[in-house]
N, C-alpha and C positions, 0 to 999 in steps of 0.2 A: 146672687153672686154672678151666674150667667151678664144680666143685664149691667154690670160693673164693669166686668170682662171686655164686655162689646163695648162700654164708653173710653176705656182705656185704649183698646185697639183704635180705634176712632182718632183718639188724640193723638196718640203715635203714630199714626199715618201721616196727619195734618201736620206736625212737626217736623216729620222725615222730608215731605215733599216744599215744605214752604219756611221753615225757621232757615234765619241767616246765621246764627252763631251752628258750626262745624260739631260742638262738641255736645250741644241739644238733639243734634240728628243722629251723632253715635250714640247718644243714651236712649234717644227713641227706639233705635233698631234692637238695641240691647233688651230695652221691654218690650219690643214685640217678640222678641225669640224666649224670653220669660215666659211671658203669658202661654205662646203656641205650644211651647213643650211643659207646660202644666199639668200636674196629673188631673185635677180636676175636669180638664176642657170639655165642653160638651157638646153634642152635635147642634143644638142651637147657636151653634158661633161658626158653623158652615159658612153661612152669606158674608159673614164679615171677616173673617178669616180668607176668605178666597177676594174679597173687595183688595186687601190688605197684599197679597199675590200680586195681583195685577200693579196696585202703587209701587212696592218692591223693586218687579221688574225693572218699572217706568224708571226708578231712581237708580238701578245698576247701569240699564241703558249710558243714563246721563253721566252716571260717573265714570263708565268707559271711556265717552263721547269725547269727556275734558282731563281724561289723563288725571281722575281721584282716585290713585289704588286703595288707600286706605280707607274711603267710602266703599268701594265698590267690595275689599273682602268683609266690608262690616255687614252690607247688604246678604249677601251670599249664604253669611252665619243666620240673620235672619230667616231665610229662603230656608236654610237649609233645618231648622224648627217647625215652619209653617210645613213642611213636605214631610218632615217625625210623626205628626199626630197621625190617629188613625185615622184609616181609611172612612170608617162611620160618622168622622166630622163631619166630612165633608158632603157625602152623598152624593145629592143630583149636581151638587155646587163647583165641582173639582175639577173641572176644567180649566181653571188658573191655574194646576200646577202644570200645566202643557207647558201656559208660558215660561214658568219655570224650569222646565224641565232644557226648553229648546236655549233657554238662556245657559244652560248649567255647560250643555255640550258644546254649543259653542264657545264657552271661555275654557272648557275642559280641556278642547282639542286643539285650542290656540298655544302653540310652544311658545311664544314672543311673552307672555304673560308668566309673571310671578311664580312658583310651582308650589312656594308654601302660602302666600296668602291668597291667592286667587283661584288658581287650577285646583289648587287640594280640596278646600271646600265645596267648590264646583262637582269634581269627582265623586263626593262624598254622598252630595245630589242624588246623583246619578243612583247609588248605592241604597241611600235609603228608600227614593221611589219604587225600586224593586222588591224593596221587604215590606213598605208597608202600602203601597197602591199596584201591586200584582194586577188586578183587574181591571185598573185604567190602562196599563198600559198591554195589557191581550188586543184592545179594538186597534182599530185601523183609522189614519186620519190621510184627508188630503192637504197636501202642501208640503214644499222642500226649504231643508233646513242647510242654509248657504254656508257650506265647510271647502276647506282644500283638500278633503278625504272624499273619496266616490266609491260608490252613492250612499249618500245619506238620505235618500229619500222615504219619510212617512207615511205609511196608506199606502204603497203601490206593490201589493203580493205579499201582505206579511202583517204581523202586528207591529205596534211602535214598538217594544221592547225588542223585537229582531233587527232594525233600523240601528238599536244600539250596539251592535255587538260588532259590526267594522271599526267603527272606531274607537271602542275599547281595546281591541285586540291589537289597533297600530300604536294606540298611547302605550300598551302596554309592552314594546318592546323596545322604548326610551330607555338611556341608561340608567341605570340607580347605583348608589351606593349600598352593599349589604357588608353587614361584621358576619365573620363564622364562628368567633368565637365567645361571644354572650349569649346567654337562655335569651329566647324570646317569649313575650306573649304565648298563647295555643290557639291554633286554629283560627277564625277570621281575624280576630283581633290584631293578628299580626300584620295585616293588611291596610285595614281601617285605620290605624294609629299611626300610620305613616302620615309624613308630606311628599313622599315619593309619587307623581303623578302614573308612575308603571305600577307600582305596589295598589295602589288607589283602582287602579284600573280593574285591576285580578280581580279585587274586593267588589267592586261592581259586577264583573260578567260570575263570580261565583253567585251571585246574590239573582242574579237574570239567571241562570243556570237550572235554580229548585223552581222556576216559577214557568217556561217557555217547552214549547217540545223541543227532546231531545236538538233536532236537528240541526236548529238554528245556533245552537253551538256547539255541539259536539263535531260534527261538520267541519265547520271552519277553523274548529281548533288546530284539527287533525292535518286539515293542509297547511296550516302554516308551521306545522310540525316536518309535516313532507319538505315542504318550501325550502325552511333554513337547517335542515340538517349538516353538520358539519360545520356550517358558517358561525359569526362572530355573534348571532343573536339564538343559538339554538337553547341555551338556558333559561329566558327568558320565554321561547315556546315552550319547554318543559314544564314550567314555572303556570304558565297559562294554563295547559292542560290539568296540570297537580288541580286547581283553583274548581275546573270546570269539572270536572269529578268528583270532587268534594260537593260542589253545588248540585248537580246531579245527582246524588250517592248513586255513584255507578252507570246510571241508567243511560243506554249508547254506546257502552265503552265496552261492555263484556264482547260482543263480537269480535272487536277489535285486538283482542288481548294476543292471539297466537303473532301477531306480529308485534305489538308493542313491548311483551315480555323478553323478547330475543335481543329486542335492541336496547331495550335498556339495561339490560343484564352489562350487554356488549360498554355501553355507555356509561355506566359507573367504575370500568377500569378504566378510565381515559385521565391524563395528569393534569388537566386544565378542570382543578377545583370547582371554579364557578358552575363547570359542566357537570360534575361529578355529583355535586349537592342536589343540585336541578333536579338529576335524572332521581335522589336518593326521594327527594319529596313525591315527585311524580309517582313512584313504585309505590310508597309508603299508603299515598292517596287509594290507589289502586286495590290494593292488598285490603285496606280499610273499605272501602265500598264497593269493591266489585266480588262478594261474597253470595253463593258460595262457589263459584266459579272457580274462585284463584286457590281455593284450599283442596277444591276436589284436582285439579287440574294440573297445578302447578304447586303444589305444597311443597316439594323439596328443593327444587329453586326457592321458593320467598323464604323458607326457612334457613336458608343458607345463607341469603343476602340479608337477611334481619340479625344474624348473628355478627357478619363484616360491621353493619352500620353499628350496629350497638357498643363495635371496638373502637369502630376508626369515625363515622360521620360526627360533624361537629355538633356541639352541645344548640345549635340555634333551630336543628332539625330533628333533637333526640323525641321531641313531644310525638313527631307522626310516627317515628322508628318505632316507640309503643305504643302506642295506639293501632300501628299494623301486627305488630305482634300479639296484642288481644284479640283483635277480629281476627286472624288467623289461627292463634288458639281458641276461640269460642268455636269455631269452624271445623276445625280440623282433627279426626283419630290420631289415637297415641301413637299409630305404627308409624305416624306422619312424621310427626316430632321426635321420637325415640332415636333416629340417627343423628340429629343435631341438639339432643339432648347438654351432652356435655361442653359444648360452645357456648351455647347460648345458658346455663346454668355459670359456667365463667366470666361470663364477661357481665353476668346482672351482678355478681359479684364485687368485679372491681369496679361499676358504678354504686351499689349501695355501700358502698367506703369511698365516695367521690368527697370531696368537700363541700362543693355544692350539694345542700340539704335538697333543693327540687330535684334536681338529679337525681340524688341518691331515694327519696319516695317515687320518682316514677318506677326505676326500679326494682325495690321493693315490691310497688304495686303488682309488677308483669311477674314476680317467683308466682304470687297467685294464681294467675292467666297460666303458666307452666304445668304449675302442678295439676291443675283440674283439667289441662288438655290429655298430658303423658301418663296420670294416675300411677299405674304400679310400677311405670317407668322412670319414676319421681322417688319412690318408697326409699332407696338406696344413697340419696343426696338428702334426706328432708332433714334429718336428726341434726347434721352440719349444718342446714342452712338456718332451718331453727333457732339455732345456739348464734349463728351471726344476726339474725335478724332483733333476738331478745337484747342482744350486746349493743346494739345500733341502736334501737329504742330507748334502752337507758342515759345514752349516751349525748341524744339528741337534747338540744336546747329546748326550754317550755315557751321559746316567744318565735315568731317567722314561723320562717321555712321550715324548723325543728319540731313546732306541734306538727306540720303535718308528714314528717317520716315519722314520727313517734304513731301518729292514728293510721297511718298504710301501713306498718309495722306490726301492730297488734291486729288488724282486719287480718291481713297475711298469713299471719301463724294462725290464724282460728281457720281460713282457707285449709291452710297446709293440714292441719287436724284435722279435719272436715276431708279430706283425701285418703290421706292414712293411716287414719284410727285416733282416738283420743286417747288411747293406751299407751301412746309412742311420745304423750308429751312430756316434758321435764318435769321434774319433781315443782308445784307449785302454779308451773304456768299457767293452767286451767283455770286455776282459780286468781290468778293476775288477769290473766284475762278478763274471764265476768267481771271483776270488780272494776277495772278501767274503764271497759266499754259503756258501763252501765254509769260508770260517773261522765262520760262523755255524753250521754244525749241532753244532757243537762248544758252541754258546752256553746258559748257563742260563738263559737267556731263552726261552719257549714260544713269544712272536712271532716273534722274532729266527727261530729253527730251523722254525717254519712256513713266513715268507718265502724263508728259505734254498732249503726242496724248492720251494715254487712259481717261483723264479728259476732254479733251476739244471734244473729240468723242461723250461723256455719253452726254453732255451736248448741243452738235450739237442736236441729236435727239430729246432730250427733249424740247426745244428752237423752235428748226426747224426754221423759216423765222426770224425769233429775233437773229440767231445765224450770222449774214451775217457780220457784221463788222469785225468779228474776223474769215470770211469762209478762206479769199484768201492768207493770211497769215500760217492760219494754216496747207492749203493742202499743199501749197509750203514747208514747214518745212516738213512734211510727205512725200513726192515727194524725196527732197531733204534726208531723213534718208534711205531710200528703193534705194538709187544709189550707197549707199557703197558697198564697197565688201568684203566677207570675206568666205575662203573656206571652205567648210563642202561639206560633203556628203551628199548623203538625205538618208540614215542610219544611221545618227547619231542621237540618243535619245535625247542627250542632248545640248541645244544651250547656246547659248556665249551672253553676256552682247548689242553687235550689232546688233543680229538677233533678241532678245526680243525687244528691242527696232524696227526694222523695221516690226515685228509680228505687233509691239503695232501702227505701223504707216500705217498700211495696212487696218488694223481695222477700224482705225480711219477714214482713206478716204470713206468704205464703210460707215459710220457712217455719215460724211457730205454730200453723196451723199444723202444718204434716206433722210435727214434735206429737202430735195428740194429746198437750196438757190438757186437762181436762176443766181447770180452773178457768178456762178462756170463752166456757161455753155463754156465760152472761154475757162478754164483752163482745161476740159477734157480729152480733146488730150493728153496733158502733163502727167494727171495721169496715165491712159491708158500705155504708154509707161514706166512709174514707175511700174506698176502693171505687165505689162511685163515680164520685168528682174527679175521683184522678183518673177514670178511664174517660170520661166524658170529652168528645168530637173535640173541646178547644183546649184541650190539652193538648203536650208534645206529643209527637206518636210513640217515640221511646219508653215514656212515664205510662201511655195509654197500654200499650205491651204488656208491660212488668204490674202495671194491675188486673187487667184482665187475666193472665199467669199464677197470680197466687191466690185468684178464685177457684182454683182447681182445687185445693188444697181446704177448702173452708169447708167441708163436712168432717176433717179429720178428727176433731175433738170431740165427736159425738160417736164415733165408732165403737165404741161400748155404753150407749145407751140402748133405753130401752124401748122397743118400736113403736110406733107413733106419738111420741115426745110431741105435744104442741108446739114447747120452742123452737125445736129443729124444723117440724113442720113449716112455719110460717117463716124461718130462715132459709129453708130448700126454696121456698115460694120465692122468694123475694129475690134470690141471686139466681135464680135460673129466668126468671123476668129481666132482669137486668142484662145479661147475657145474652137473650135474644132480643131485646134494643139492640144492644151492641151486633148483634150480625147483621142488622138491618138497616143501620142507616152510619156505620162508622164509615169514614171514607179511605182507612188504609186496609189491604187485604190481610196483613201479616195478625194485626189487629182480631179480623173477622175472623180469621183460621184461628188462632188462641180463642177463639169465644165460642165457635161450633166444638171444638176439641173438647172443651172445659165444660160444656154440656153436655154431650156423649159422657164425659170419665163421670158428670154427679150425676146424672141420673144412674150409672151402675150403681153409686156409692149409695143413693136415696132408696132404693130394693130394696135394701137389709134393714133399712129405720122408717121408712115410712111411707104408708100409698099415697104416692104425690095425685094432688086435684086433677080432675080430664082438664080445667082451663088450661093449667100450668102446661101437662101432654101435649095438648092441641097447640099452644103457643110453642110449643119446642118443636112440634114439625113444622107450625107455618115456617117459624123463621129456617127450617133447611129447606121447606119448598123452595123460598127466597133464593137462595141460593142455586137450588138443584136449575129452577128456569131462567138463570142470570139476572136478578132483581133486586141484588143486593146495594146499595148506593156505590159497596167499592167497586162494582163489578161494571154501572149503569158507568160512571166518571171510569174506568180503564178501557170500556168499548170507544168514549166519547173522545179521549186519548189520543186509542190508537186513529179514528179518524180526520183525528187533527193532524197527524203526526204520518200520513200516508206514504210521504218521501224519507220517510227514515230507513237507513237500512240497518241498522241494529237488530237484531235477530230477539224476540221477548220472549226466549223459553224457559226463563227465568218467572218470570209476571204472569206464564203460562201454566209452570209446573204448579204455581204455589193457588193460582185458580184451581186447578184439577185436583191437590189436596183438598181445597173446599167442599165442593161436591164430595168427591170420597167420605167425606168426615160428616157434611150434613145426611149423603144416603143411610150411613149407619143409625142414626140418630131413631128415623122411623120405626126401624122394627122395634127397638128399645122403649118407644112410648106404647108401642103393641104391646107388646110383651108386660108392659106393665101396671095396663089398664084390668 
């Protein structure tokens, strides 16, 4: 198939560059951007894929040259395939996509040029060589890229990917058209799917943002925030910033916050809407990634302002308004929330009665997020909200938007039970419940089967040995969601419809573990090997989390056996191996910190059932040694970091604190294997 591949590219080349009929050379381009974004493609199609780059260019050139727009955006589409694949096509080979890359910016930053058929897929360029050749673009080249923007110069104090960030940042404070009053997309998408060459722009430096040190744009964000305060583009800086903080998650910005939270506070009473939304995304961003900063820091401000927006900001910006509201409740004590409890319990209110069905499940979703931050401060609203939430679910249509308030719905209420008490539920519900949920994991619905594990998890716990008819069923659905596959980096901020769903399945098994069914003890193995793959390096870091998380939890069903159980033995074996992989070569700390923790809590738990092996011992101190003399991979890549990153002034006592947890947690680890031998 390879060598088919390559003769195909071949002839499409030969066509593009030399047929005389117009409509042979948009069908060539067409099948070269076929072929490039194949799932199949395989690194043996480097040389000719990058041959293919180089023709490409030569033929945008030309169509520039002679005034062919409509050659030159077919070209672009192609480009813009060839620069999709991964980075492992290409290899040693990828150095065509420079030329791509220096083509893309200069029609990018050319205003006289088209904005939907030329500049947009141009920008788009720009976009995906940040997600998917991060590592091409770290080096440094020499030579200048001739723009009406200064400096655009490559190679001279910087990597190419800082090169780009001036002239993102002046595309992107072109004007654009925005509606306030349609849902949008969530999160990058909303960016990407434009032809807006300012929206296009954000979409780029967010995508530069999770891949570059801090500096090189959080930096220059910041002054051009300073620059145009007050003036006719200060939205559009808002608007950048929101972008560069999401890409960052956070990282640069926490310093920042004693002044940024004053002024934007100040800046979302101002009557000039455009300004007003700006400043609401910007916060929203903020609240969402600069944790736990903003909930220790500033909890009663953001909770005050999350309840305004939730009244008043338009429906195009509600996605981040909850989204800051769950990081802010994952974040934050109840004493935090308890004053603006009854606001923000109102107003999810008169959204989960909106007519729009999205609307009305996101907030749904966030009564969840409420209730697990405010607990007993909750207890007093739940019975009401219950009774609206079971009402809304019946109510909701079985096709759209309406499965999924129907599945945030029922996840909700086994939350809100999962709070306080299954004693408090209506006559019936309990058992609507299980039975929904449990016909949901069966659902070709991603939501649907998401909410499924997160209801039937709440409810495992709370249940516990009551929960067992419905255990073996359900892990296997969990098991079974966490064996897909879907690519992501573990720098990516933002995850995909499969990965929340495998998050919500990872969760969930930790959740029927603690239940301590006891029917679950054969099926552990199997989880174990799910929990595996999904903590493993090329996973999301989120997914990697929430499996490592609900390994704490996998000795529970064996706490009333009987002591040295072989099963349990060679299970304690196998997840405490695994665990110390994971401190030792994962590259996120948050990661490593769940994996030393979750080692400490099972070896207490392995005392009472069984003398674990001196290997197993000895491998649970090497890997805190790791730790204890900074040798851990996240720790070796955050020294490497911060030395790239010397001119930043962002203060990392954030990156600092949750190192010093490290340590703290692998020192305890030692005496524990003493103690045990």
């Amino acid at each position: 198939m390879v060598s088919e591949h390559e003769r195909l590219l071949v002839m499409f080349v030969r066509m593009v560059s030399s047929d005389e009929d117009a409509n042979v050379r948009y069908a060539a381009l067409d099948g070269v951007g076929k072929l490039a974004g194949s799932w199949c493609v395989a690194p043996t199609l480097g040389p000719a894929l990058s041959a293919c780059a180089v023709e490409l260019v030569r033929c945008a050139e030309r169509s520039l040259e002679i005034g062919d727009g409509r050659l030159l955006g077919a070209s672009l589409e192609a480009m813009s395939a060839l620069v999709g694949a991964r980075e492992d096509v290409y290899g040693a080979h990828n150095a065509a996509l420079i030329q791509i890359l220096e083509l893309a910016l200069r029609l990018g930053t050319n205003p006289k040029l088209d904005a939907g058929s030329i500049r947009a897929p141009a920008l788009l360029i720009l976009t995906k060589m940040a997600k998917k050749h991060a590592e091409l673009l770290t080096e440094t080249m020499a030579g200048q890229i001739d723009l009406q923007y200064d400096p655009h110069v490559l190679g001279q104090g910087g990597p190419i990917s800082a090169a780009l960030v001036p002239p993102l940042l002046t595309i992107s404070l072109e004007a654009e058209e925005r509606s306030f009053d349609d849902e949008d997309v969530e999160g990058e998408g909303l960016d990407e799917q434009s032809s807006s060459p300012a929206a296009l722009a954000r979409g780029a430096l967010r995508a530069l943002a999770s891949t570059i040190p801090n500096h090189f744009v959080v930096a220059p964000a910041l002054n051009l925030l300073e620059r145009l305060r007050g003036g006719a583009n200060a939205p559009a800086a808002w608007r950048v910033f929101a972008a560069i903080t999401e890409g960052t998650q956070g990282e640069g910005v926490t310093s920042h916050l004693p002044v940024l939270i004053p002024e934007l506070t100040e800046t979302m009473k101002c009557v000039d809407v455009n300004l007003r939304v700006a400043a609401m995304e910007a916060m929203c961003m903020m609240a969402t990634h600069c944790q736990p900063e903003m909930a220790d820091e500033y909890a009663g401000t953001t909770f005050s302002l999350i309840a305004s927006m939730l009244t008043h900001a338009p429906r195009s910006c509600q996605w981040a308004v909850h989204g800051a509201l769950s990081k802010m409740c994952e974040n934050s004590l109840g004493e935090a929330i308890a004053p603006l409890i009854v606001p923000l319990i109102e107003a999810l209110k008169a959204q989960t009665m909106d007519l729009s069905w999205r609307t009305a499940a996101r907030a749904t979703h966030s009564f969840g997020a409420v209730a697990q931050c405010s607990l007993d401060y909750f207890t007093p609203y739940a019975s009401d909200i219950l009774s609206l939430l079971l009402a809304r679910a019946k109510s909701a249509e079985q096709t759209g938007n309406g499965t999924e308030l129907q599945a945030r719905s029922v996840a909700t209420m086994a939350t809100i039970l999962g709070v306080v008490g299954i004693e408090r539920a209506p006559n019936g519900l309990l058992e609507l419940l299980l039975q929904t949920a449990a016909s949901a994991l069966t659902s070709a619905d991603t939501i649907a089967r998401e909410c499924a594990h997160e209801c039937l998890g709440r409810l495992a716990v709370a249940l516990e040995d009551k929960f067992e008819p419905y255990a073996i069923d359900a892990a296997s659905a969990a098991v079974a969601a966490l064996a897909q596959t879907e690519s992501a980096s573990h720098r990516t901020a933002i995850t995909t419809g499969v990965v929340e769903e495998q998050m919500a399945a990872a969760e969930a098994l930790g959740q029927y573990f603690n239940s301590g069914v006891v029917c679950l003890r054969p099926f552990l193995p199997t989880t174990l090997e799910a929990l595996a793959f999904a903590s493993d390096t090329t996973r999301p870091t989120p997914l990697r989390l929430a499996a490592i998380r609900a390994l704490e939890f996998i000795f529970s069903p064996w706490s009333s056996a009987e002591k040295g159980d072989v099963a349990f033995l060679a299970l304690s074996t196998a997840t405490i191996k695994l665990l110390c992989e994971r401190v030792r070569f994962d590259p996120d700390a948050a990661v490593v910190l769940a994996a030393i923790q979750g080692i400490s809590e099972l070896l207490d738990k392995a005392k009472t059932l069984a003398t674990l092996p001196m290997d197993v011992l000895e491998g649970a101190k090497d890997a805190a040694e790791v730790v204890i003399r900074w040798q851990s991979v996240c720790q070796i890549e955050f020294e490497a970091k911060e030395d790239a990153a010397e001119n930043d002034d962002d203060d990392e006592s954030d990156d600092n604190d949750i190192f010093d947890s490290m340590v703290f947690w692998a020192e305890r680890i030692a005496p524990q294997d003493e103690d045990s031998d």
